[in-house]
N, C-alpha and C positions, 0 to 999 in steps of 0.2 A: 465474680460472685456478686451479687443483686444483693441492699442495702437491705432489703426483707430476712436474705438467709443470712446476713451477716447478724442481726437482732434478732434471729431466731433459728439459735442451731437445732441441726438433728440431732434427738440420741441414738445408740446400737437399734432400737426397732421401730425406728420411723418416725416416731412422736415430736412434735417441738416440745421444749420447755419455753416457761416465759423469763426472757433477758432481765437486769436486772435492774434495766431503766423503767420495766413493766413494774416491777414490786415495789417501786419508788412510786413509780406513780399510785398506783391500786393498794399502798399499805394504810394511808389513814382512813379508807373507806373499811378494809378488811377490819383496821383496828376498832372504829365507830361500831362497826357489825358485833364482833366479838365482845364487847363492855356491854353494848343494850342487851346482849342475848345473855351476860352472864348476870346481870344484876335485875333483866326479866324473869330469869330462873330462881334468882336466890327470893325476889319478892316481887308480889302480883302487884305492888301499888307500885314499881316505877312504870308499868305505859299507860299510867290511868291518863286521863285527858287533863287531869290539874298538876298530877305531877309535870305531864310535859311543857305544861305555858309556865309554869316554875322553872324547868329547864329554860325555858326561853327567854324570862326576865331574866335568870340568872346570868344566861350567855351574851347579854347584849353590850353589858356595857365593857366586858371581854374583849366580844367581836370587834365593835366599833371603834376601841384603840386599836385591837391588831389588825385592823387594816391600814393604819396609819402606820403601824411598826414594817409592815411587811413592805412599802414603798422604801422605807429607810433601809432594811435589812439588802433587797434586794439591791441597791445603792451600794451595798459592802459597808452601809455603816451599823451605831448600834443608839438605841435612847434609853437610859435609866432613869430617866427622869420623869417618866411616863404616868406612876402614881402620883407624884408630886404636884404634877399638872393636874391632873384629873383631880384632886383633895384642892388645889387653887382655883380653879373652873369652879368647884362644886359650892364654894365658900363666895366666890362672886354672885352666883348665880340663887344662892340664899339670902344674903344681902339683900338683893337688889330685886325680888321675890314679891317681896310688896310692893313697890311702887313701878313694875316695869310687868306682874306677871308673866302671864307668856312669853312677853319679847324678853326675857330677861337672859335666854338663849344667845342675843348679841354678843352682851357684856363678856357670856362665859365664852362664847367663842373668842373674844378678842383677844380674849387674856392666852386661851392658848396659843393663838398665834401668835401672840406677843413673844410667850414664852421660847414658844418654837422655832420662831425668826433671830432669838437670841441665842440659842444653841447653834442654829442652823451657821449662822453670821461666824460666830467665835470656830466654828470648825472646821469653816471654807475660810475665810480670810484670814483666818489666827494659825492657820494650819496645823491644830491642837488635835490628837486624835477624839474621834467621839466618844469613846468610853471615858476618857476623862474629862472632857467638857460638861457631857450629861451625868455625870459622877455628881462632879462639883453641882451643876445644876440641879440636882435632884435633894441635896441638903439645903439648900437656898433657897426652891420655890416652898421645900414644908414648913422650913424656919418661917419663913412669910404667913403662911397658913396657923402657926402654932401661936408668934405673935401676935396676929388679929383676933384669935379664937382666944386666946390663954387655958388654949385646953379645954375646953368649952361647947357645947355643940352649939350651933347657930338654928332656929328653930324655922323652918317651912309652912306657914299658916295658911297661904292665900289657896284657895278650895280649886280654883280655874286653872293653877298653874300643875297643882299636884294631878285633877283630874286630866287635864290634858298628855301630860307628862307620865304618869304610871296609873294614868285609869285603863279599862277594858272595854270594848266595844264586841258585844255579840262572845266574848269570852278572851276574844285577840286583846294581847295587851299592846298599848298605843307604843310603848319602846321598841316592839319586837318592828312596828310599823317602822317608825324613825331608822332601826337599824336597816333596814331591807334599802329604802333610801337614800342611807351611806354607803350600801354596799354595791347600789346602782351607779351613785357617783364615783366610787372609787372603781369600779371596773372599766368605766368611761376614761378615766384616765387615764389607765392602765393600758388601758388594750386598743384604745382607739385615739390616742391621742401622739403626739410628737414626743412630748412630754416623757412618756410612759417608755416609748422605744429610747430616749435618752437617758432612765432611770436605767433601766437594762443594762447602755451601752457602760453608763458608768459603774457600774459593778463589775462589770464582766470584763472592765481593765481601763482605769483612770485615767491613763497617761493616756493609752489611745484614743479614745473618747476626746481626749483635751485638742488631738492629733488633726483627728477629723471636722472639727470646730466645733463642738460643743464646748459653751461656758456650762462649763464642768461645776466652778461655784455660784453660780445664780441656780442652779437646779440644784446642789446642793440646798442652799436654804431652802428653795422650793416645797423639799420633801418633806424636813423638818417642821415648817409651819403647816403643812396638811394636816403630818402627825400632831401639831400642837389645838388645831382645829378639831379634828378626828377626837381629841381627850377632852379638849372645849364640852363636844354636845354628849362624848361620854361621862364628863361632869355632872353634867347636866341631868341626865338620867339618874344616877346614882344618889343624885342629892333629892331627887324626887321620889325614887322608890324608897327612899331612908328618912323623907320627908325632916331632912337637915341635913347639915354638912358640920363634920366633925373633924377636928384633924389630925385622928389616924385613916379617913379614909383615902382607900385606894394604895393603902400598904402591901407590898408584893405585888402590885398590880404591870408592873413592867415585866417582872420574871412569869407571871403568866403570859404576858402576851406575847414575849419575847420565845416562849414553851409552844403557845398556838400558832405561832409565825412556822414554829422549827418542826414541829410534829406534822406540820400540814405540807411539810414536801419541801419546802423554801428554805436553802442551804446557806448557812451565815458568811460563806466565802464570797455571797454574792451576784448577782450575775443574772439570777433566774430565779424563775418563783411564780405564785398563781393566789390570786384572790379564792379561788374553790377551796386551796388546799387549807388555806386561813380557816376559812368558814368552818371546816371541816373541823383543824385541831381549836378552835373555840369550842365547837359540839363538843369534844374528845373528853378537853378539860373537865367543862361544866358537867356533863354527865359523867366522870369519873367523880366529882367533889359528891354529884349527887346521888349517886347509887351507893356512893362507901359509906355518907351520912341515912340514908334509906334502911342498908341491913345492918348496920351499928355496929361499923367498921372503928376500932380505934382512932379515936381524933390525932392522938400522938402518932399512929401508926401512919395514918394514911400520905402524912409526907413523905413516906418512904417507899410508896406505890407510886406516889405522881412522878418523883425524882423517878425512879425505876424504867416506870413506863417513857419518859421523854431519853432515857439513854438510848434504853433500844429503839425508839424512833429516830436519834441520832445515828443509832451504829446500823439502820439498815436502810436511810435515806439517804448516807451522805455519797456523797461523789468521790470515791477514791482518787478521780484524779488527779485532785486538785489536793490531795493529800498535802502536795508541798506547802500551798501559799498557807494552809492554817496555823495561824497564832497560838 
């Protein structure tokens, strides 16, 4: 029997159905399709052309972590630390706002990496799992953040950095540009790189990977400091379109990305995964936040749609067969 009919059996009258590695693939598009068309029905101003560059700021600074999450994820690890960074990035990158403008993108980038080298480091060499290293880490870089602010917002004055940073060009906002960018870099590395097929190999089973001669912890940190890079210029954004940095910013912001990582096809066991699918469950989120805030969907309520909808994008993406190895 030919690998075709085996992913695609006949029924009693001839028909294929599609396997169910097909509705894996094709569910967060189906899903994206089915949200635009039920909250285009419920109200004519979500496809207006402002609502959507609203979707689009809104989903960047989303995206732009979980592309950095989904490198981890697919690694078989996990970062909760991910708002923490982002709320410390965005507190650098205000600072230093005045007297560095534009290039003030450095500083924020460095600090993520910094950050992210320091998870990365303590996970691979401490042999500490990542849910508890980025646990602890994610109290410690806000504690950082609350210390320097005293709860305070940090104020964004300078005209060049905001306009370059969350101004519009022809209607396009310059973040959705920045993200398109990261999402160039990160497929680059992903898919065309050594790097990328080594992210994979260590997911898809440690020991072997370590077997075959990948140093297993230098790509370790590796990913983690992308990830801490990736929250760096997500900082960045966020403190610009907020025009300050405060520090409750970027509260929740892991469990969404960690939500757009999961909902876009990319299984926490590991192994495998796709930057499209990212893309995709960041649309999913952002335009879920924004269609239930659109037809004045209960604010209380609407935590109980998102949780919802990410179950069943769990219980019909995951991979049964790997049923054993989940935690």
């Amino acid at each position: 029997m030919s690998d075709l009919s085996a992913r695609e059996p006949a029924s009693a009258n001839g028909k294929t159905w599609f396997h169910r590695e097909d509705i894996r693939r094709f569910f967060p598009i189906l899903l994206l399709l089915v949200l635009a068309g039920i909250f285009s029905l419920a109200s004519p101003r979500f496809l207006q052309f402002n609502n959507m560059m609203i979707v689009a700021q809104q989903a960047v600074v989303l995206l732009v972590a979980a592309l950095g999450m989904t490198f981890v994820i697919i690694a078989g690890s996990i970062d909760l630390s991910v708002g923490a960074i982002v709320a410390l990035a965005a507190l650098v990158a205000a600072e230093t706002s005045g007297t560095l403008g534009v290039f003030a993108i450095i500083p924020a980038c460095a600090v993520g990496i910094l950050c992210g080298i320091t998870n990365g480091t303590i996970v691979a060499k401490g042999k500490v799992p990542s849910f508890i290293v980025t646990l602890g880490a994610m109290v410690i870089y806000r504690g950082i953040v609350l210390f320097f602010t005293r709860g305070a917002p940090v104020s964004i004055e300078d005209e060049v950095f905001l306009d370059v940073y969350s101004g519009r060009t022809a209607g396009i906002p310059h973040s959705m540009l920045i993200a398109i960018v990261m999402i160039v870099i990160a497929a680059v590395m992903l898919n065309l790189t050594v790097f990328g097929r080594e992210v994979r190999a260590i997911g898809g089973g440690e020991r072997i990977a370590l077997l075959t001669g990948i140093r297993v912890d230098r790509v370790k940190i590796a990913i983690f400091a992308l990830l801490g890079f990736m929250c760096g210029v997500a900082g960045l954004l966020q403190s610009a379109r907020a025009m300050s940095a405060t520090a409750q910013l970027g509260e929740g912001l892991e469990l969404d990305a960690i939500a757009a990582v999961v909902v876009g096809g990319t299984p926490l066991t590991g192994g495998i995964g796709s930057l499209q699918g990212t893309i995709l469950g960041a649309l999913i989120i952002t335009i879920l936040s924004n269609g239930m805030n659109i037809i004045g969907l209960d604010p209380y309520f609407q935590n109980l749609v998102k949780g919802a909808v990410l179950v069943l994008s769990v219980f019909v993406t995951i991979d049964r067969k790997k049923i054993g190895i989940i935690k």
